[in-house]
Every structure is written in C-alpha cells, then in structure tokens.
PATOR-374048 format. One record per residue (C-alpha): residue in three letters; x, y, z. Coordinates in steps of 0.02 Angstrom, whole numbers, plus 50000, padded with zeros to 5 digits. Example, Ala and Ser with C-alpha at 12.3 -4.5 7.8 and 13.67 -1.06 7.14 Angstrom:
<nodes>
ALA506154977550390/SER506844994750357/
</nodes>
This chain:
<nodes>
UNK489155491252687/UNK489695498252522/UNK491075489552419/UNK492305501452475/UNK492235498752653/UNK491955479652611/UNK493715482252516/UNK494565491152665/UNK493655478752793/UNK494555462752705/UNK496165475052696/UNK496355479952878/UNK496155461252945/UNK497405459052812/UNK498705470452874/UNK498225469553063/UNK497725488453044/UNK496225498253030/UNK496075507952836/UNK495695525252829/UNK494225530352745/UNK494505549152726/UNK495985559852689/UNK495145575852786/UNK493935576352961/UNK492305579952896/UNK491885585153056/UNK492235600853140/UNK493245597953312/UNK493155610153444/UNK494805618853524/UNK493925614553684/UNK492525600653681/UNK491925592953831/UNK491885574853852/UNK490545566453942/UNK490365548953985/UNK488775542754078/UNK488325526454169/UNK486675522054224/UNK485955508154316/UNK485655492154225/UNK483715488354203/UNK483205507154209/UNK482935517554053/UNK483565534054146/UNK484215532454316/UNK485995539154316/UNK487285530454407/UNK488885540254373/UNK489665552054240/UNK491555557054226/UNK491355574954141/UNK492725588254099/UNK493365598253956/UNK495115592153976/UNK496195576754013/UNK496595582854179/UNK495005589454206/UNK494035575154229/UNK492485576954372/UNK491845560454425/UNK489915563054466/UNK489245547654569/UNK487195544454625/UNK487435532354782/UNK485735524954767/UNK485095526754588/UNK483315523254628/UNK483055538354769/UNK482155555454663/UNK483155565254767/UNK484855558354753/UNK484405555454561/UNK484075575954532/UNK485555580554646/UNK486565572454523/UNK485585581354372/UNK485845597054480/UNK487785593454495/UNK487935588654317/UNK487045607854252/UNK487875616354354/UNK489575610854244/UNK488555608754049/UNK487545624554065/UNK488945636654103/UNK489895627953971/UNK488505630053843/UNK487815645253887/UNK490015653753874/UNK489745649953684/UNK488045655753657/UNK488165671853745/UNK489435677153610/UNK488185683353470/UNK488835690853280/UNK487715697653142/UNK488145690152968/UNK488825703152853/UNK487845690752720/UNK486365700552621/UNK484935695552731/UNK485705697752883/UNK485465683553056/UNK486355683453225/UNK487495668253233/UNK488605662353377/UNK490425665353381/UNK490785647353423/UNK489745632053484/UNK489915619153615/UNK490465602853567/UNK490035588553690/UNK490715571653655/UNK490225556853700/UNK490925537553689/UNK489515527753590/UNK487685529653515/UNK487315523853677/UNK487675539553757/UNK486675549653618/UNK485125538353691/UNK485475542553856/UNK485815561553833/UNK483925562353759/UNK483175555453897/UNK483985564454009/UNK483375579753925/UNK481705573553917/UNK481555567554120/UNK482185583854144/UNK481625598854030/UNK479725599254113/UNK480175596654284/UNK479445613854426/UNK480675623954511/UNK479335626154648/UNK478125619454755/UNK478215598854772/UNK479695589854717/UNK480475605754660/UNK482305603454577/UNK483555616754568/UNK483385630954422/UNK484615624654316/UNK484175606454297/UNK482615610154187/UNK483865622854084/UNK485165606554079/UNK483545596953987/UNK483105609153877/UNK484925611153826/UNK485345592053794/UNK483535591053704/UNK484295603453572/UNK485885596353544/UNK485085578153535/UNK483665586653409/UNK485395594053324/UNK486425578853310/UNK485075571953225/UNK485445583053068/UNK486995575052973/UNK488645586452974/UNK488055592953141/UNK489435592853267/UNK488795599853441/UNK488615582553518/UNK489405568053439/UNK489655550453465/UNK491545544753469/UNK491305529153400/UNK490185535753255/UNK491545549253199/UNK493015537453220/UNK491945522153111/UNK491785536052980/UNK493505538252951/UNK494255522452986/UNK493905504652944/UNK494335491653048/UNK494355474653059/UNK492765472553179/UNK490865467353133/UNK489585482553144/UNK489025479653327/UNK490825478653400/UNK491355492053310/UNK490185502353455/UNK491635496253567/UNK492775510753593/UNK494015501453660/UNK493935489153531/UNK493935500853400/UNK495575512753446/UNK496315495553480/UNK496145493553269/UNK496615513553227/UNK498005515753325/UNK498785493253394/UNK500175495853510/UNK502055491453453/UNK502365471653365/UNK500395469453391/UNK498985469553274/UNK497185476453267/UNK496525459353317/UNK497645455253452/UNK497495469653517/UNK495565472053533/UNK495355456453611/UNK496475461953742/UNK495495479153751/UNK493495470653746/UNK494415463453918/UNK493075470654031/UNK494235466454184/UNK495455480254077/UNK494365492253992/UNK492565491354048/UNK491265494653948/UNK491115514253895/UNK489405515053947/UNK487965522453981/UNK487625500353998/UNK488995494054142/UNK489735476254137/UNK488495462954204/UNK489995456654321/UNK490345474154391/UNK488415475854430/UNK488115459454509/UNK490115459254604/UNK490275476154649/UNK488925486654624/UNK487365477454712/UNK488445474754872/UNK489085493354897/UNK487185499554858/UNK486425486554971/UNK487665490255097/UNK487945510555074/UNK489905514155066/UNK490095530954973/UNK491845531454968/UNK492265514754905/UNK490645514054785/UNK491765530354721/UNK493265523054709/UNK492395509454601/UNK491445521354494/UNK492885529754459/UNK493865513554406/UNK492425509954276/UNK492395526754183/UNK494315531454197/UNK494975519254053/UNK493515525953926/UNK494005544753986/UNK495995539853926/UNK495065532353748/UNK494115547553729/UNK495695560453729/UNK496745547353633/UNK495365547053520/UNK495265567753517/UNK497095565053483/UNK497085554853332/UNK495795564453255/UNK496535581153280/UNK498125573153161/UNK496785574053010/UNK496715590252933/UNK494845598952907/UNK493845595252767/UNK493495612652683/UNK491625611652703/UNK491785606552880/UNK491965627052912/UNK490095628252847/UNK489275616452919/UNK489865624153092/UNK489105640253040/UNK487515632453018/UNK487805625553215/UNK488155644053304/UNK486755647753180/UNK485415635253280/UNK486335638453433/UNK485985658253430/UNK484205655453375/UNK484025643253529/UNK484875653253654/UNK483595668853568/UNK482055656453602/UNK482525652653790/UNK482905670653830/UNK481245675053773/UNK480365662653878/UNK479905652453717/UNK479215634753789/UNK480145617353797/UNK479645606453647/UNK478295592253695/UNK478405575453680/UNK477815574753493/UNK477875584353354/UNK476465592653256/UNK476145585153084/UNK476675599653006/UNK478205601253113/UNK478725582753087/UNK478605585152909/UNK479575600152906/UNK480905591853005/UNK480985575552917/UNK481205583352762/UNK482815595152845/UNK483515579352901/UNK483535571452744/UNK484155588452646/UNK485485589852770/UNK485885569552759/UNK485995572452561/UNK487145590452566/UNK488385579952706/UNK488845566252586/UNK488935576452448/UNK489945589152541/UNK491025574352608/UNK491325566052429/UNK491675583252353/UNK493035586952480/UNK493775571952471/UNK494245559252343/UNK494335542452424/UNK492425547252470/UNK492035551852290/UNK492975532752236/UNK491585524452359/UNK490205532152245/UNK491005528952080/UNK490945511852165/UNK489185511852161/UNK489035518451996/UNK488535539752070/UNK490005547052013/UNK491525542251872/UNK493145548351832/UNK494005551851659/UNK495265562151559/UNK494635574651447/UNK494945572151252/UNK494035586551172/UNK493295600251213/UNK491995612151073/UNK492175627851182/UNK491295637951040/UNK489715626451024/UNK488275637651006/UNK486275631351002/UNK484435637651020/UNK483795628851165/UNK481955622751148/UNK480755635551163/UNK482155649851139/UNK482605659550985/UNK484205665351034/UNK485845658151013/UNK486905652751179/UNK488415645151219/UNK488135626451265/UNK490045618851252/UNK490205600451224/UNK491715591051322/UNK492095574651283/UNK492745563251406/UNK493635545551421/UNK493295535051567/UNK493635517351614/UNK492125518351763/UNK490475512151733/UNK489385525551689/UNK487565521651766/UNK486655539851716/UNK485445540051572/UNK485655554251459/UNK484985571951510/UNK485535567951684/UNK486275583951779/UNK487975581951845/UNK489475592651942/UNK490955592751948/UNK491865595952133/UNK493265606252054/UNK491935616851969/UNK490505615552085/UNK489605631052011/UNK489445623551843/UNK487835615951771/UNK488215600951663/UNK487065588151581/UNK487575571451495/UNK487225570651312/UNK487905552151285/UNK488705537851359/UNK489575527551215/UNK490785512651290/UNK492035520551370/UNK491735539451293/UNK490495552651368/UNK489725566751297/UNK489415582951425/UNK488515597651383/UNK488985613551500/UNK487385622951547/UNK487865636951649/UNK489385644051776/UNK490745649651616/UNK491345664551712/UNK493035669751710/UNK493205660751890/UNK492615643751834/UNK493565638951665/UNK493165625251555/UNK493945606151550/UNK495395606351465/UNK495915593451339/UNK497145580251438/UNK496275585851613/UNK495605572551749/UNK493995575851794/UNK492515569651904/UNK490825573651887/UNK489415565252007/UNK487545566952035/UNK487875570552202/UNK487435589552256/UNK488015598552410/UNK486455610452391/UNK485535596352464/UNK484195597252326/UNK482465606752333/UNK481355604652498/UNK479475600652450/UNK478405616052479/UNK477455612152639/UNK475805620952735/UNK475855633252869/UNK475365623753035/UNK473625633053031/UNK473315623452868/UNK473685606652920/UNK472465596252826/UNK470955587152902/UNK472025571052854/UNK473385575252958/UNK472145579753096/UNK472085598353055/UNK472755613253134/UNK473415606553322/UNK472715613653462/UNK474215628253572/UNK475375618153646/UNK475395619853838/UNK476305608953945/UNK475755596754069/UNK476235584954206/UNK475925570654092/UNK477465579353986/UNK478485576854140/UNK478295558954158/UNK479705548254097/UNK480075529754168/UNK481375533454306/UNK481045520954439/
</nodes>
C-alpha cells in the first residue's frame, strides 16, 4: 500500500467514511453493461450452480443447474447462459468503423462491458471459457452451437481484462477499491457488501458499523462465485439430495438478489464521477481488439490452446506490462490526487516556476548547429529523487521533452528538449507545475523474434497448433 492510501486508510476509519482516491473514473462505463454474478458449487473448480444475469436492474434472469454434478444439466446451463452473452456481445461487434487515422484499421463502434462482483468472478469467467471453448457440436456429448462461441468469447475478454485500462469485463470490487479507500484490510475489501457499506454508510451510521452489518451472511450473502458454508450445508445439500426445483429456485434466487441490488448501487455511484479524459482512448483500443476478434472468429481462425508459444508469451507479457505502465501514467496525468500518490513516492514533484531563459541557445554534442534548449527554473518543497539527465513531462504539456539539469535544495534546473510549438507554450514565471517520470506512451517494447525464429533455448519454432481432446479437458466433476 502506498503512503497515500495508508494516509486515506487511517482517514476513513477516522471519519467513519471511505476517502476517495480519484477525482475522475479512470474507467470507461458502458451506457448499457451487463452484470453477471455466478455461483458455483463449493469443492468444484467449475461446476456452475446459479448465475443472476441481465443488463438492467429490472432485468435480472436467474439461471439455476439443479444438480451441479450431471454433464448434461451442467451444459444446459452453459447453453442458457450463451444464448443471453453471445447476442449481447456479438450486437456490439457487428457494428464495424474504419479509422480515418493515417494507417487505417476497422474498430468497433462500441464494446460490451460485462461486470462482475469480485476477482472471484474473473477466475470463474476463465474457466468457464476454457471448459467450454473446445467442446464438439456433434457426435458424442455434443453441446449446443453457441456454448463453444460463449467460451471463446469469455476467453477473450478474460485474456483482455488482463491488460490494465481495459474495461470489457471488470471486477466491481477492483474498480470501486481504485477509487475509494475504505476502512477495511485488503482481503475484506473483496467483500462487496462490505465495501459499498464504507463508500456510500446509511444515515447516523458509519463505514464500520455498517459493514459489519452488511458481511451478515444471513443479510447479504456472499457475492460469489464461493457460496456461504451455512447455505451449502443448511439449504443447499438437502434440496440437491432431495430434488425440489422450485424451492432450490427460490433459494438461489435469495442468495444472488442482495449482490444484484450492490452491483447497480455500485453502477450508480460510479456513474456520479465524471470520465477521466484518457478513459475515451483506452476504449478505442477495446472496439479495436474486439473488431479484430470478431474478424478472427468469422474467419474460422482457431480457439487459443491451453498455453502459449514462447514467442507469444513473450509478446504478451511485455503488452501487459506496456499497457500496466501507459494506465498509471494515464491515470496520474488526468488526475491530480493520483499524481500526489507518486510525488509521495518520490516519481513526480510539484513547484512554482521562478525563471524561465526562453532564448537559451546551445550546440548539442556531436552537432554544429545552434538550437533552442530553454532553461526553466523551478521551486519545489517535494523531494526530488531523479538524478540529473533524467527525462521528465509535464501532464499540462505532455508533448514536451524535458530533461533535469540540477537538483539544488529546494531549486531545479529543467532543460526543454523538444514540443515549443505554438500549441504547447513554455512555463511561465509564477506558474505551478508538475513534471513526473511517468509516461503515458508506455515506453519502448523490446524488439522480439518472429515465432519461426524462436530460439533452440526457448524450444524453437512450435510445432501448428491443432486442437485436441486433451484441450477439452478441464476438472468439472
């Protein structure tokens, strides 16, 4: 935890009342997302129990499997649950643009958005995908067309939401802990209920009082895809033992209602935040993947296989961590009680310009020519980590190249390297700036082999995939 949140931690069991930690939603939310909550049975990595599913508050569609461990029963469920996620999906990526950019790509119009209450759900969405994306449409144990469609879907946004700043499938508690602090340690704050009890206490009660109220499971079970040990051993076992559809229904429906109520109250709150401006873009870059995915199914590309190639896994770890590095850059430069966390940690500091030598002109080494290399001098009472010739921006002049010449007490020396246009002015003497190391480009991605040069190390080039049977098998029982 850094010491901001630490700060705003101590503050909001202070004040009863969770802190925020952003002034904007760094995360794009849909006009129409669809919430999903799943259950599954206790002891079983992927055996659904139940899901309430619907893109509206009074559209909720309660999805129950009345004996978890039967195939059958488990991929009419699957079959049930496609035929309402692939339609919604496949609206959005149907609707195809081309980019009036210079190099030209097809891009989505919008993008789905599926939320869900906890990590927990994330989990359970990939292995859905997985039991599901391989599975035959004919011959022996045959499931309907669309549930291998459903897998390959929910594999993609999993693989997505993997990316930071990606917003296709999210996890409620994850987007609420990063703007709010509350009061709660790191593993309750994956308690939904819990968690909104901090944000947003009822009347004359505080945070605390009223999340211990709300971890009640007898009030507000648990949000899933895990269901309360009590409910399991009370209710459940005896209406599976002893099959009673209607009333194992009615109890189904009693577990996932109260987290369906969170997750719109929730949607609620966060709607009240206004968008980050870089939110927009990192959208784009979703009904970006989306059309390139909906391109690759069309054209009867393959599912992905269990594990990556070398070269593949390489290329993807180093997206993740470009897009990891561009999202908190993005978020700091978009909003300023982001930046204060890093000039907490010494990435970023803050000062008032006292001069500025806008007509500073110098041969760089190796050059002959004179150019323009202003000198701004700055006054800051932060704690300025950077060792000289270290490049900084600024996030009110983002285009601008700027490297620090000196760090003497309190005063800095900056040298501005490139972006004087007309559009993108100089400091001024008197002016607050910031300038950080942080850079929403998300830095240079190491140069890496085509897959029919993976090296001998690395196992060399890997064979075509094809899949198998063995792909298909996922523990279910």
């Amino acid at each position: 935890m850094s010491l901001l949140r630490s700060f705003l931690t101590v503050r909001a069991v202070r004040e009863g009342r969770a802190q925020p930690a952003a002034t904007v939603r760094h995360a794009h939310l849909s006009a129409e997302p669809l919430v999903f909550i799943p259950l599954r049975l206790a002891g079983e990595a992927a055996a659904p129990l139940a899901a309430m599913v619907g893109t509206g508050r009074a559209d909720a569609r309660l999805l129950g499997v009345a004996n978890p461990r039967s195939r059958d029963q488990r991929f009419t469920f699957m079959a049930e649950l496609a035929e309402i996620i692939v339609p919604y999906i496949q609206k959005y990526a149907a609707q195809v643009e081309i980019s009036d950019t210079k190099s030209a790509y097809e891009r989505c119009l919008d993008a789905p958005q599926i939320l869900v209450p906890n990590p927990g759900g994330l989990a359970f969405i990939r292995l859905i995908g997985r039991s599901t994306r391989f599975r035959a449409t004919e011959g022996p144990h045959a499931v309907a067309p669309q549930v291998p469609l459903l897998g390959r879907w929910l594999t993609f946004l999993h693989e997505r939401s993997e990316f930071a700043g990606s917003a296709m499938l999210l996890a409620m508690t994850d987007l609420l802990a990063e703007h709010w602090v509350t009061g709660l340690s790191g593993p309750e704050n994956v308690n939904l209920a819990g968690q909104l009890a901090w944000i947003d206490p009822p009347d004359g009660m505080t945070g605390q009082d009223a999340a211990l109220i709300a971890e009640d499971p007898l009030r507000s079970p648990p949000a899933g895809p895990d269901t309360d040990p009590g409910f399991d051993r009370h209710v459940l076992k005896p209406l599976i033992d002893a099959p009673s559809p209607a009333r194992l229904h009615e109890a189904l429906r009693g577990q996932l209602e109260p987290t369906w109520e969170l997750m719109w109250r929730a949607v609620d709150l966060l709607r009240a935040v206004p968008d980050a401006d870089s939110a927009e873009g990192r959208w784009e870059r979703d009904r970006t993947a989306l059309a390139r995915q909906n391109t690759w199914i069309a054209e009867g590309g393959l599912p992905p296989g269990r594990w990556d190639s070398a070269v593949a896994a390489a290329r993807r770890l180093a997206g993740l961590e470009g897009a990891q590095q561009s999202y908190e850059a993005s978020k700091a430069f978009d909003d300023p009680l982001v930046m204060a966390e890093h000039r907490a940690e010494g990435a970023a500091f803050t000062g008032r310009v006292i001069t500025v030598d806008a007509d500073r002109k110098i041969i760089p080494p190796g050059k002959k020519r004179l150019v323009a290399r202003p000198l701004v001098t700055i006054g800051t009472s932060d704690p300025v980590r950077f060792a000289p010739g270290k490049k900084l921006l600024s996030p009110a002049r983002p285009k601008q190249g700027t490297v620090l010449v000196s760090v003497d007490a309190d005063i800095v020396t900056l040298q501005i390297n490139s972006g004087m246009t007309k559009d993108a002015t100089l400091p001024s003497p008197g002016e607050v700036v910031c300038y950080t190391e942080l850079d929403p480009a998300g830095g240079r991605r190491p140069a890496l082999p085509d897959v029919t040069e993976t090296p001998w190390t690395h196992g060399g080039p890997p064979p075509e995939y094809v899949p198998t049977d063995e792909d298909a098998q996922e523990a279910w029982s």
